[in-house]
C-alpha positions as CSV (number, residue, x, y, z in Angstrom):
1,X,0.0,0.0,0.0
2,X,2.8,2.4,0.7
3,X,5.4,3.3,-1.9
4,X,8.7,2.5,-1.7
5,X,9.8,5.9,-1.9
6,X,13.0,7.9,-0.5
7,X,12.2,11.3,1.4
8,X,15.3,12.9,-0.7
9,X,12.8,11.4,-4.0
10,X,9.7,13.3,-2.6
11,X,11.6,16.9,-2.7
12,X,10.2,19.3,-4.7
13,X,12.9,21.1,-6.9
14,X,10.8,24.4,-7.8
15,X,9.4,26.5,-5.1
16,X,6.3,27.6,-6.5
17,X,5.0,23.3,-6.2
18,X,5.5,24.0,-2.4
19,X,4.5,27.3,-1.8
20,X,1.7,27.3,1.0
21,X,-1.4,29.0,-0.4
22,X,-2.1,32.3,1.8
23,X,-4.2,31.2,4.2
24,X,-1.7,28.8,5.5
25,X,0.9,31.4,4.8
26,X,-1.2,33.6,7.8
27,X,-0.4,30.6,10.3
28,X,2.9,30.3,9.5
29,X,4.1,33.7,8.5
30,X,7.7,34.0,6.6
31,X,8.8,30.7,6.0
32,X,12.4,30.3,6.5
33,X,15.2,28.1,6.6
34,X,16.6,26.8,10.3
35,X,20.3,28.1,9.9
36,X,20.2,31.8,8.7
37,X,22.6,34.2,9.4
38,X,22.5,37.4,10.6
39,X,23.9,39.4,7.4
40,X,20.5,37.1,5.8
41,X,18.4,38.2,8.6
42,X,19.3,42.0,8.7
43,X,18.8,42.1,4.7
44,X,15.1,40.0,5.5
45,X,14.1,43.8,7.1
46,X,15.0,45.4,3.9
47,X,13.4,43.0,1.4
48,X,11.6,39.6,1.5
49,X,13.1,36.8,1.0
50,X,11.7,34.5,-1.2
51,X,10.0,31.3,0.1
52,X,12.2,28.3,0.5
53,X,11.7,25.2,-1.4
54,X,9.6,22.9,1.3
55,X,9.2,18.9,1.1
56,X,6.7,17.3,-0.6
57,X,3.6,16.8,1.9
58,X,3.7,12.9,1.6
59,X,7.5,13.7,3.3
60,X,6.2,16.0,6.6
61,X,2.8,13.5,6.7
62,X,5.4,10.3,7.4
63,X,7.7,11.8,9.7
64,X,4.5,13.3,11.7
65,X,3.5,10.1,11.8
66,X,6.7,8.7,13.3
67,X,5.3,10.5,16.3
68,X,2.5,9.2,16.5
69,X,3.5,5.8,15.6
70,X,5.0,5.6,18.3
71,X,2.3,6.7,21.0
72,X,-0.5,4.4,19.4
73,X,1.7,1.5,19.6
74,X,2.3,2.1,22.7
75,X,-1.2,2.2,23.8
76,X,-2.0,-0.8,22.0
77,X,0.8,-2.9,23.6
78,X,-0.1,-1.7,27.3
79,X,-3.8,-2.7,26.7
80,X,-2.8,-6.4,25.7
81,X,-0.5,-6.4,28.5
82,X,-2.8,-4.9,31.0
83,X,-3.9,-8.4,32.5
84,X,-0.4,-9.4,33.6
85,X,0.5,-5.9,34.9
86,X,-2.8,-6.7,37.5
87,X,-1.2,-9.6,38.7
88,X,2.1,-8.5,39.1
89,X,0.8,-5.2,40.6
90,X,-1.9,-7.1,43.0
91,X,-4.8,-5.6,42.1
92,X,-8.1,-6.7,40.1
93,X,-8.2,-6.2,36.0
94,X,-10.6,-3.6,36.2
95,X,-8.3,-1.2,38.7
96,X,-5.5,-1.1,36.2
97,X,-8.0,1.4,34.2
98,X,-5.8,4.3,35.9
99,X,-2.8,3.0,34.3
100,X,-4.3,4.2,31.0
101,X,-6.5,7.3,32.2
102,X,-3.4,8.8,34.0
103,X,-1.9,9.1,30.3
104,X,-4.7,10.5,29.5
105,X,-5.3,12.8,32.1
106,X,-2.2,14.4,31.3
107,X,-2.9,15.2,27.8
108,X,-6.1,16.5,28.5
109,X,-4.5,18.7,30.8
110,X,-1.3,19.6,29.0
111,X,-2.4,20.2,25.4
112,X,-4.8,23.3,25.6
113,X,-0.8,24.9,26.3
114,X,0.8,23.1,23.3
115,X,-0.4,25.9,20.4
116,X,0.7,28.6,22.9
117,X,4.3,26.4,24.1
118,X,4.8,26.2,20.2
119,X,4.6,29.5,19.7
120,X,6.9,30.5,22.1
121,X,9.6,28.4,21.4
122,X,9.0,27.6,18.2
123,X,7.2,24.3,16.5
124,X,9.9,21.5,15.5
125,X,11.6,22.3,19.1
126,X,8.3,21.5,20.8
127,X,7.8,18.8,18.7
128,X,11.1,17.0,19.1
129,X,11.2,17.9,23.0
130,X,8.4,16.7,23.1
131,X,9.5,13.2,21.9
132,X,12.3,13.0,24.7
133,X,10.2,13.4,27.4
134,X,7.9,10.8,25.9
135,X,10.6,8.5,26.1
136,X,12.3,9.3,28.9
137,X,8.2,8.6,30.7
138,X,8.6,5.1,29.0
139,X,12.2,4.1,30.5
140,X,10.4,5.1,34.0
141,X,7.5,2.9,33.3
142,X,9.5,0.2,32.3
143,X,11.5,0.0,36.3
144,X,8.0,0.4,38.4
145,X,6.8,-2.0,40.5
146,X,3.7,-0.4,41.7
147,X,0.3,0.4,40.5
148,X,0.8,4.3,42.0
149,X,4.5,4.3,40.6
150,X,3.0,3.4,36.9
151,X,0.6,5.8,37.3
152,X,3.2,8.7,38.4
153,X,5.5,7.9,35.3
154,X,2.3,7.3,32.9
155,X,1.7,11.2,33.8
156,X,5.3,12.3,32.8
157,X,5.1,10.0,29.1
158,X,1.8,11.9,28.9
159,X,3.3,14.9,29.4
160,X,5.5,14.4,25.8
161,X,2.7,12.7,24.4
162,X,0.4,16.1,24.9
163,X,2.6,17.6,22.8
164,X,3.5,15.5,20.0
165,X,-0.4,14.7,18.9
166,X,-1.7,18.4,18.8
167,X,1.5,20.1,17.5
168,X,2.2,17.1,14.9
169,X,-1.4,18.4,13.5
170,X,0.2,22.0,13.2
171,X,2.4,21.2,11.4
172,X,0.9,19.6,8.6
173,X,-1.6,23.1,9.3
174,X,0.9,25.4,8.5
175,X,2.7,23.5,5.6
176,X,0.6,21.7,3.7
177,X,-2.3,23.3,1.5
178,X,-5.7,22.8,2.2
179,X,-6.1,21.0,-1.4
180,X,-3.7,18.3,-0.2
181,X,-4.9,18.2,2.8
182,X,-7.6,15.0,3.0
183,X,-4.2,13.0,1.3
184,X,-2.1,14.4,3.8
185,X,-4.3,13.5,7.0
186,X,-4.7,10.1,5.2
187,X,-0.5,9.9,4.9
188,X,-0.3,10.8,8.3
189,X,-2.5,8.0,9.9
190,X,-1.2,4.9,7.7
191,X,1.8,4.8,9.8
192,X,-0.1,6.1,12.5
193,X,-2.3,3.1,12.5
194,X,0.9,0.5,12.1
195,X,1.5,1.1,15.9
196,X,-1.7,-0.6,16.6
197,X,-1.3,-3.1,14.1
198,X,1.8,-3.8,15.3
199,X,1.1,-3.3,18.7
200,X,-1.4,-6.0,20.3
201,X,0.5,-9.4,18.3
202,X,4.2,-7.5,19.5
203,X,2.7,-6.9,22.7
204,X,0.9,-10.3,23.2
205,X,4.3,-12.2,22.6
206,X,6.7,-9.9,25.4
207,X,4.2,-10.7,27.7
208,X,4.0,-14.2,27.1
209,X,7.5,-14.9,26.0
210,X,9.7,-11.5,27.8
211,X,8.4,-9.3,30.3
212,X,5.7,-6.9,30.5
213,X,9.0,-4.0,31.2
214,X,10.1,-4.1,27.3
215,X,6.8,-2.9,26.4
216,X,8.3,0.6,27.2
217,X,11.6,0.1,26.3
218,X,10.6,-0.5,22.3
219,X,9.7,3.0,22.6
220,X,13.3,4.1,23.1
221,X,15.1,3.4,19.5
222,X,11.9,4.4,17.5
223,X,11.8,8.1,19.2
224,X,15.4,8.2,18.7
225,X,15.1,7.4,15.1
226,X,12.1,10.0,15.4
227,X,13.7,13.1,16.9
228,X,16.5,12.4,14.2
229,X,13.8,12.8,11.2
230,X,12.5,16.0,13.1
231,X,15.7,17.8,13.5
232,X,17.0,16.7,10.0
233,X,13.5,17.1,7.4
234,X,10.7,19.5,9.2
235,X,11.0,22.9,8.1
236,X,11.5,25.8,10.5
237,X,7.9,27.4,11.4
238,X,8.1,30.6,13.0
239,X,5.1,32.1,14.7
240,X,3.1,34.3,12.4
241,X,2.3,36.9,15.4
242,X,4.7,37.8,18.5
243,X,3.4,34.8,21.6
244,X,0.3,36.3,23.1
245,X,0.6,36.5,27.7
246,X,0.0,32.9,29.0
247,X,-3.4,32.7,30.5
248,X,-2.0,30.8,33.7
249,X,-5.4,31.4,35.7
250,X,-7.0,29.6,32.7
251,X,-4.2,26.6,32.5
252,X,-4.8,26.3,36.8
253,X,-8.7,26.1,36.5
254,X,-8.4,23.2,33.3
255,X,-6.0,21.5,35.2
256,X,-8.0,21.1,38.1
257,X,-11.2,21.1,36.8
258,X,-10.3,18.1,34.3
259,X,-7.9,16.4,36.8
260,X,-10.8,16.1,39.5
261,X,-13.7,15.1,37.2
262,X,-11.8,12.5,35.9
263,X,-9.9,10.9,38.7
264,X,-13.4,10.8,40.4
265,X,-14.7,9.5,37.4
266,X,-12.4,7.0,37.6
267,X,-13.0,6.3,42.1
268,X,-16.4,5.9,41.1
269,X,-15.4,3.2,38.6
270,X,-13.3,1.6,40.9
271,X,-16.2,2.0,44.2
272,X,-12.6,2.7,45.7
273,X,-14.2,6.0,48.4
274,X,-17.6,7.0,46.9
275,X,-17.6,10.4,49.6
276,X,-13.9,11.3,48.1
277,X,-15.1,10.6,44.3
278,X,-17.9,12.7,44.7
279,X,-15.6,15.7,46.2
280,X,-13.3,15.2,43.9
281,X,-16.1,15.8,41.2
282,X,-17.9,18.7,42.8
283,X,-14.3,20.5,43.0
284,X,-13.6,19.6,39.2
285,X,-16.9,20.4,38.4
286,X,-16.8,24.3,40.2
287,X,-13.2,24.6,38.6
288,X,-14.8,24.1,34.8
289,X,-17.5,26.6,35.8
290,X,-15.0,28.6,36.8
291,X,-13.1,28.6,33.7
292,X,-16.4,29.5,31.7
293,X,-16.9,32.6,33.5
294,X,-12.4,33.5,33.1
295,X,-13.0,32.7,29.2
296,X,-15.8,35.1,29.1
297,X,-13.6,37.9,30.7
298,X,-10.1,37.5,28.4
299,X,-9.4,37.9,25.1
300,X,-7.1,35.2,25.0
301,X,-8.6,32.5,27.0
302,X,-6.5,28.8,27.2
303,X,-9.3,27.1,25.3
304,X,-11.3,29.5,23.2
305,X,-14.7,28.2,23.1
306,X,-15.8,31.1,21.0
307,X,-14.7,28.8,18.6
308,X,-17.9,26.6,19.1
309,X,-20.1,29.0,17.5
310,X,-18.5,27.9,14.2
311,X,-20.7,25.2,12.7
312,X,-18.9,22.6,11.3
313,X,-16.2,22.9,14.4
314,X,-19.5,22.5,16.6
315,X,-20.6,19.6,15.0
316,X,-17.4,18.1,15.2
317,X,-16.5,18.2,18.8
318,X,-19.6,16.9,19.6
319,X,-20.3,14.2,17.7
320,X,-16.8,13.2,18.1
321,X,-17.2,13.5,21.9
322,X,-19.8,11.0,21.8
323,X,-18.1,8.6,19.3
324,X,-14.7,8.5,20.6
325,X,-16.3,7.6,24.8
326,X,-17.3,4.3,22.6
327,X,-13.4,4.1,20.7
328,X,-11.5,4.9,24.4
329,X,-13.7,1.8,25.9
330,X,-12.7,-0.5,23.5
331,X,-9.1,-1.1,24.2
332,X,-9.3,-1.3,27.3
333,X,-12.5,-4.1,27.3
334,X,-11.5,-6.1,24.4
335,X,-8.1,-7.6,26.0
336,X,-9.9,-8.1,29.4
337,X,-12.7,-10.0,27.9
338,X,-10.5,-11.8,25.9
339,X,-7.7,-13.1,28.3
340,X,-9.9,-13.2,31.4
341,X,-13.5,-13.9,30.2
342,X,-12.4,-16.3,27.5
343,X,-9.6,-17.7,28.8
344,X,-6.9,-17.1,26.0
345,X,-3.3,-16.4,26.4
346,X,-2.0,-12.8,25.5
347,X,-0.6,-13.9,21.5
348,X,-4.1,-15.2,20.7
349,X,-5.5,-11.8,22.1
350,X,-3.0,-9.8,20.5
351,X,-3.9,-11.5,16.8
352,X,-7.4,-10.9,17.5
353,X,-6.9,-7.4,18.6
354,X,-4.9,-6.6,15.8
355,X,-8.0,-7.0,13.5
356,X,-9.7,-3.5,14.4
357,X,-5.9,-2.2,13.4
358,X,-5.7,-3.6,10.2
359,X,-9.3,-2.7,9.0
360,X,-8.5,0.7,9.7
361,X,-5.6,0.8,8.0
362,X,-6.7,-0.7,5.1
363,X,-9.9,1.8,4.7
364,X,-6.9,4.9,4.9
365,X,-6.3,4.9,1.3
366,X,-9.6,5.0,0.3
367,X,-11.1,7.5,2.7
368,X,-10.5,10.8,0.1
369,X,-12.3,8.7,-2.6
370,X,-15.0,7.7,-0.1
371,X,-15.7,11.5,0.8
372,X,-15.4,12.8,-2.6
373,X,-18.4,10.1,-3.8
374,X,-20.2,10.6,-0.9
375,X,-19.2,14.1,1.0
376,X,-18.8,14.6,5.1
377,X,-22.5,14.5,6.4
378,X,-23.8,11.3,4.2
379,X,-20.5,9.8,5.0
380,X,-21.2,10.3,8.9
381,X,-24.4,9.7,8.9
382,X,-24.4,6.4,7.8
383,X,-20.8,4.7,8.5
384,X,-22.1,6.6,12.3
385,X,-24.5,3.6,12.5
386,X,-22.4,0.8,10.9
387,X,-19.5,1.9,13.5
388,X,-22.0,1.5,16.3
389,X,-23.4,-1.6,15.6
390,X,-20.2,-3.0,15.0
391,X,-19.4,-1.9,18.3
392,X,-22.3,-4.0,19.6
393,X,-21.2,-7.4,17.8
394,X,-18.4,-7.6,20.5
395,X,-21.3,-7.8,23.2
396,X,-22.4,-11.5,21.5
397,X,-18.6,-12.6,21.1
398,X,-19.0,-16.4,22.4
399,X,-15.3,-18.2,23.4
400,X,-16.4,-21.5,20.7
401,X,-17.1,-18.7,17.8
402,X,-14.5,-19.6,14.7
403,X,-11.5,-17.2,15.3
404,X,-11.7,-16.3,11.5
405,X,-15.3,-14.9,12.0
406,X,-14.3,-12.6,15.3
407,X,-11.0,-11.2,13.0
408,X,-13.3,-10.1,10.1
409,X,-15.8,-8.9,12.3
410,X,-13.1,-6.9,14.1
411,X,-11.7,-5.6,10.9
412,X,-15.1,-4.1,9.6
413,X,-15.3,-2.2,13.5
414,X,-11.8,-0.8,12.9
415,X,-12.4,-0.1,9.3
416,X,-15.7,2.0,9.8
417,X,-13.9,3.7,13.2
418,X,-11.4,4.8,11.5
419,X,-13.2,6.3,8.2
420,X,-15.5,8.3,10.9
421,X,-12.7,9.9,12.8
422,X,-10.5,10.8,9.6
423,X,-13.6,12.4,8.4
424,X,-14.1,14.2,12.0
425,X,-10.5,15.6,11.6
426,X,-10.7,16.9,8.6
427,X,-14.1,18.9,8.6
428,X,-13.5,20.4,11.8
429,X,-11.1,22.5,10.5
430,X,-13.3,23.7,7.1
431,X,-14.4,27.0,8.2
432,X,-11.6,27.9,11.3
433,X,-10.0,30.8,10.0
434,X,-6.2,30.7,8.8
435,X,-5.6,33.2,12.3
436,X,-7.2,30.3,14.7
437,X,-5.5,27.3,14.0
438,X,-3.7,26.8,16.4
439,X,-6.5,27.7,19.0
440,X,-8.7,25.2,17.4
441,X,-6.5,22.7,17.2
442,X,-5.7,22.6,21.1
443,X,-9.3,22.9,21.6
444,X,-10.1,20.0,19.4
445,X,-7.3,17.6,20.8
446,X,-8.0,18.5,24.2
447,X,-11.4,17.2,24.0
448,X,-10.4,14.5,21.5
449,X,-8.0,12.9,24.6
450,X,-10.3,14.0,27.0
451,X,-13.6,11.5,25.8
452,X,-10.7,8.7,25.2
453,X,-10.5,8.5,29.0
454,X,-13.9,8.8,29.7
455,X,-14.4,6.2,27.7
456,X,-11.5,4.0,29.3
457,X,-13.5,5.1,32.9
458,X,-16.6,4.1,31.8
459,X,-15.4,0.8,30.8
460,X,-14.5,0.1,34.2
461,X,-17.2,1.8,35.4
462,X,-19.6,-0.2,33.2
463,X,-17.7,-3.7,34.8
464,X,-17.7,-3.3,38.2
465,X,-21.5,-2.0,38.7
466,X,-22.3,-5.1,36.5
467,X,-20.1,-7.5,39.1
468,X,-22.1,-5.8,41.7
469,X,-25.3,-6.1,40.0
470,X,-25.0,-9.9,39.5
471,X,-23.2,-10.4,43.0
472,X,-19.8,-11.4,42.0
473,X,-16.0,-10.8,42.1
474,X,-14.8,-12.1,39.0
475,X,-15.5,-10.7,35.5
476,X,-17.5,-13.0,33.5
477,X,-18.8,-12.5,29.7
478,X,-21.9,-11.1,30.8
479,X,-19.9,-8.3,32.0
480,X,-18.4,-7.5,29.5
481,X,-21.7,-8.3,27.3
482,X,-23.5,-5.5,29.1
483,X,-20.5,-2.8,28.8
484,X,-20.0,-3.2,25.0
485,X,-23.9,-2.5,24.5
486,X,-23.6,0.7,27.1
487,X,-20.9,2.4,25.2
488,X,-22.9,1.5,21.6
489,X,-25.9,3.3,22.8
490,X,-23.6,6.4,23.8
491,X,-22.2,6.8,19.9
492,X,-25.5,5.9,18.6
493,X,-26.5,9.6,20.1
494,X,-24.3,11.0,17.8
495,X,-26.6,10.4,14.4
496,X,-28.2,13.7,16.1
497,X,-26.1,15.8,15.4
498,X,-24.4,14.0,12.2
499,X,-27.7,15.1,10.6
500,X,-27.1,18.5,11.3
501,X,-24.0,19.3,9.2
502,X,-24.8,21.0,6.2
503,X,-25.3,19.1,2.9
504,X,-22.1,20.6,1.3
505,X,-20.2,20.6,4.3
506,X,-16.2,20.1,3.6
507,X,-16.9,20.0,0.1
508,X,-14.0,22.0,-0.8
509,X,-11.5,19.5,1.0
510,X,-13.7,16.4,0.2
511,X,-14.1,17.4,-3.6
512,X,-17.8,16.2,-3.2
513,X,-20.0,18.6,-5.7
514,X,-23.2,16.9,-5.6
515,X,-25.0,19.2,-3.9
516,X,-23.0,22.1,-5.6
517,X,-24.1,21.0,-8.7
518,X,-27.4,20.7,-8.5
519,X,-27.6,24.0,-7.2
520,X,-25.8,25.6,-10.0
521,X,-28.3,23.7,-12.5
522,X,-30.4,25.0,-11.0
């Protein structure tokens, strides 16, 4: 599927190929080379200086993608492992939830900064910061020995991983046009989804043959080979405007706001202190308020939800709220019900996990075509529903069903998933203007990681009121039968609002002129 082709091959030899169009230009101001000197830079006052010959967008899509190869790999292995890590932890299945909402917690938390921490010090030395710290988190995972030790070095990986997500997406913003951008988005996620295909087989085998510990060290010669490709092929960005004051009231309130709803999210899960959980939410749940009434009162609020009031961005966030509560669950559910309410070992988990992985990356290539022959909201609308219901299959998943069946069943859940959320991240952005970008896209992120973890919490959630419910301390497939059909009905509830995106929505980035056309006839 992908070509055998060199970066140096992909460089474009004549500017004018490369040249951002001028509402990318307004994102990324004067684009200029990393190593200028000063004599260049004193005669840049006098005159402008011509715009620099820039990689092809297939080039900055794959090395973007290195990124965030590497986080969704990650993920995907620590799911499949998540079974052994409760028993070498001593605690239930369901408690090791936190090990993967801690990660997410601190994305939440730390990406509403990332457009304004780019624009401060600057894009690619975010971004390749960014990957240290991300793998510096993982060599700390990798030597814990305790469930609140994981969950301490789970928030420092998060704290690289916030960044390399949301400020991966800027740059393909600010240097790619908008008429290459569904291809670029698609180039992007094929390597992006080989983490996940390689992930659960890769991750079923160390824990089954190694130890859980080298789950986290993998991580450490793929971001070294990725902070290479940063440093050596992304262009330097500089901020089109000088780096607005840090709204640090704003950053305290998210922080705590989001931190208590969803640790108590997650107590309440876990039935661990019902009277703390619920403090914990009532504090989270004043600090949010809180930050509605600061965002009213500054003109550059840490999350601008002025934003909202643009349509398709509306629609967007969500829909995609909804959807993705049902895609965090998932992960974390499948494994479990696999390894502990079916009985198989971790490599036959891994293989079946790896269906949803595969399906999705096999749909990538097609998605632009899809959307140009069917256009954003008919393409919601209706893979919406198909993504849902394949979400519910899992609930009638039997142990004696054929493994064959349960792959291609898997495949067509991953397939439609992962059509619905490239068209989610494309269309978002249709309207934002050039000026915004970067606000919408830490807006956009933040909520993205955000329902990931709600959806990881209501997993557990979903699990241990049903053991309660039935009287017992062991997960059985009932269990996980009534959680799979609770998280179905949640993205079902996004058809709503599917249907309210305009006919022609994205049509300019989809290429879809259906309704265009018939309104010029006439």
């Amino acid at each position: 599927m992908l070509q055998r082709t060199t970066p140096d091959a992909l460089w474009h030899s004549h500017v004018s190929v490369c040249r951002p169009p001028q509402s990318v230009m307004a994102v990324c101001g004067c684009f200029q080379e990393p190593f200028v000197s000063l004599h260049t830079e004193e005669k840049a006052n006098a005159t402008a200086l011509p715009t620099p010959a820039f990689p092809d967008y297939r080039v900055i899509s794959l090395i973007v993608a290195c990124a965030i190869f590497m986080e969704q790999m990650d993920a995907t292995v620590l799911a499949t492992a998540l079974p052994t890590m409760a028993r070498d932890f001593h605690v239930r299945a369901p408690a090791m939830s936190i090990a993967m909402t801690s990660y997410l917690l601190a994305l939440a938390v730390l990406i509403p900064i990332s457009g304004k921490v780019a624009d401060r010090f600057g894009t690619k030395r975010v971004f390749s910061g960014s990957i240290i710290v991300f793998v510096l988190g993982s060599i700390l995972c990798s030597l814990t020995h305790s469930l609140p030790l994981m969950v301490a070095a789970r928030l420092l990986q998060g704290a690289g991983g916030a960044m390399m997500a949301p400020i991966g997406r800027l740059v393909l913003l600010s240097a790619v046009e908008r008429k290459h951008f569904v291809s670029a988005m698609s180039w992007t996620l094929v390597p992006a989804f080989l983490g996940p295909l390689i992930g659960p087989p890769l991750g079923g085998f160390i824990v089954q043959y190694l130890d859980w510990r080298w789950i986290f060290y993998i991580n450490v010669p793929i971001g070294m080979l990725g902070f290479w490709l940063v440093r050596r092929f992304i262009p330097y960005i500089p901020s089109a405007a000088r780096p607005s004051r840090f709204d640090l009231g704003g950053f305290a309130l998210c922080s705590v706001g989001l931190g208590c709803l969803l640790f108590g999210f997650e107590e309440v899960g876990q039935s661990a202190n019902l009277p703390h959980a619920l403090s914990l939410m009532t504090v989270g749940a004043a600090a949010c308020m809180g930050y509605l009434w600061h965002a009213r009162h500054r003109s550059d609020p840490l999350i601008d939800l002025s934003l909202l009031r643009i349509d398709s961005f509306r629609l967007s966030v969500i829909s995609g709220a909804l959807m993705r509560i049902t895609q965090g669950a998932q992960p974390f559910l499948l494994p479990l019900m696999f390894q502990i309410g079916f009985g198989m070992s971790a490599v036959r988990s891994g293989q079946l996990i790896l269906a949803t992985s595969l399906g999705a990356l096999l749909i990538r290539s097609a998605t632009p075509a899809l959307l140009k022959r069917t256009g954003f909201r008919r393409g919601m609308v209706i893979n919406g529903v198909l993504s849902s219901m394949s979400y519910a299959v899992c609930a009638f998943f039997q142990p004696d069903w054929p493994f064959a069946l349960m792959f291609v069943l898997l495949m067509v859940c991953g397939a439609s998933m992962s059509f619905q959320f490239g068209a989610y991240n494309t269309v978002a952005y249709e309207a934002v203007p050039a000026e915004r970008m970067s606000a919408a896209n830490s807006f956009y992120t933040t909520l993205q990681q955000l329902m990931l973890s709600v959806g990881v919490c209501s997993g557990a959630m979903i699990l241990k009121l049903s053991m309660a419910t039935e009287h017992h301390s062991q997960l059985g497939q009932r269990d996980f039968a009534i959680a799979f059909l609770v998280v179905t009905l949640i993205s079902l509830c996004a058809t709503r609002w599917h249907l309210k995106f305009a006919h022609d929505a994205g049509s300019e980035m989809s290429g879809h002129r259906g309704r265009r056309t018939a309104r010029g006839s006439a």
